[in-house]
C-alpha positions in Angstrom: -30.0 6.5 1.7 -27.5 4.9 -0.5 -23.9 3.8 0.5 -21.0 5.1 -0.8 -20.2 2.0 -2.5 -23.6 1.8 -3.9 -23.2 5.4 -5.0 -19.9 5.0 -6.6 -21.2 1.9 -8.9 -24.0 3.8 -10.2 -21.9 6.8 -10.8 -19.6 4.4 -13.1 -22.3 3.3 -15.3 -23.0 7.0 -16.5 -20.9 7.6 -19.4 -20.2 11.4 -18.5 -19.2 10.6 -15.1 -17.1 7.8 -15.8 -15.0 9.5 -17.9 -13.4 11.9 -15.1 -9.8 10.2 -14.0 -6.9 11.7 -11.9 -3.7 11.8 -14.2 -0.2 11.6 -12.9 -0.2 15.4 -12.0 -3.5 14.8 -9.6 -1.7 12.0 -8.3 1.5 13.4 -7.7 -0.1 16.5 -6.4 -1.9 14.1 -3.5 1.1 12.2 -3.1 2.8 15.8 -2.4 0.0 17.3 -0.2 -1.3 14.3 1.8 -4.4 13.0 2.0 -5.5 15.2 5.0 -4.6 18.3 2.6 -6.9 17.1 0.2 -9.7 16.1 2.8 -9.3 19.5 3.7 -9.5 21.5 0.5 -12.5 19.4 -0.3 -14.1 20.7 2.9 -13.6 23.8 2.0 -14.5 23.6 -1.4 -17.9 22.1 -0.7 -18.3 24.3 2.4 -17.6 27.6 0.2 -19.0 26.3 -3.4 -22.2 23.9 -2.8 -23.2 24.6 0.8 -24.7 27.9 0.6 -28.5 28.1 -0.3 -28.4 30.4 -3.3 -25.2 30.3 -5.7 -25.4 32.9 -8.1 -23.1 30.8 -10.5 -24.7 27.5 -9.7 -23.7 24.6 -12.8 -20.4 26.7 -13.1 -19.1 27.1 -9.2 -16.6 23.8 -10.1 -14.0 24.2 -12.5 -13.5 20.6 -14.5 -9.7 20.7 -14.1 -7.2 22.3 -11.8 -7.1 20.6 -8.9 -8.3 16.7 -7.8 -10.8 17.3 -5.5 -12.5 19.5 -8.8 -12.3 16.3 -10.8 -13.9 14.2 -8.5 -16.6 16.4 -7.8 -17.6 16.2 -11.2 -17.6 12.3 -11.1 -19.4 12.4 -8.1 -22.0 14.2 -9.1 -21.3 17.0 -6.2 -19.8 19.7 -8.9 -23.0 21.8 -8.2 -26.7 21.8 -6.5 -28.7 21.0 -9.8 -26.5 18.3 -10.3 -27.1 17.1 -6.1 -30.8 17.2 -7.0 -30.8 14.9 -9.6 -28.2 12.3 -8.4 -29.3 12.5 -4.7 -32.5 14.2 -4.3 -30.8 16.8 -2.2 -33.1 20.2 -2.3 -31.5 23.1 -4.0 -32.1 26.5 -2.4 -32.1 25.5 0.8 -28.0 25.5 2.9 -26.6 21.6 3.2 -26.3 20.8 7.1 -23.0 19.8 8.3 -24.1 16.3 7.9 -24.9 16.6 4.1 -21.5 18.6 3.0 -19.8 15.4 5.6 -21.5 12.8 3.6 -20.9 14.8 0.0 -16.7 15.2 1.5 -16.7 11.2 2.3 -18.0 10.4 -1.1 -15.5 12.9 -3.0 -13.1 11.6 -0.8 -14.2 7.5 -1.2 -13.6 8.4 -5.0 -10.4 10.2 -4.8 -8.9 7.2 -2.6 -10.2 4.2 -5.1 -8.4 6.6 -8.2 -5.7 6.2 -6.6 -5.5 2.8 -5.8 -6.4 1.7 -9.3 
């Protein structure tokens, strides 16, 4: 099992993921909502949109743009299940425990933080 400091360097070195940045909207609307807003929308988000063991829409359930927690799903590699599988060898088909969608939230969440501290 990787760190999230260890997953976050090799998610810069891929050219698609590296490319995904808050703006001054994202970071106004964090600034706005709090932290523990966003925490909590990305709970939901992963709970409702990645957790579930069958996704009819999988590879499209995450929007690229429209809110933060979107964009940093797609830089952490936890926009969909396919994309879980390849980045993290976690099984598709099969429900994330509440362990995997708290370590997939921590990692969102370790991104979202360092974005805005750059």
């Amino acid at each position: 099992m990787q760190s999230i400091e260890e997953a976050l360097q090799k998610l810069s070195k891929s050219k698609f993921r590296s490319r995904f940045k808050l703006n001054k909207n994202d970071i106004g609307y964090i600034n706005e909502k709090g932290l523990d807003v966003i925490y909590s929308h990305a709970k939901d988000f992963v709970r409702l949109r990645l957790a579930p063991a069958f996704i009819p829409n999988d590879g499209k359930q995450t929007p690229i743009k429209g809110h933060p927690v979107f964009k940093a799903q797609h830089a952490t590699a936890c926009c969909c299940r396919k994309c879980l599988k390849k980045w993290y060898n976690v099984p598709e088909n099969k429900h994330l425990t509440e362990l995997q969608q708290e370590k997939i939230v921590n990692l969102i969440m370790a991104w979202i933080e360092k974005q805005i501290n750059n």
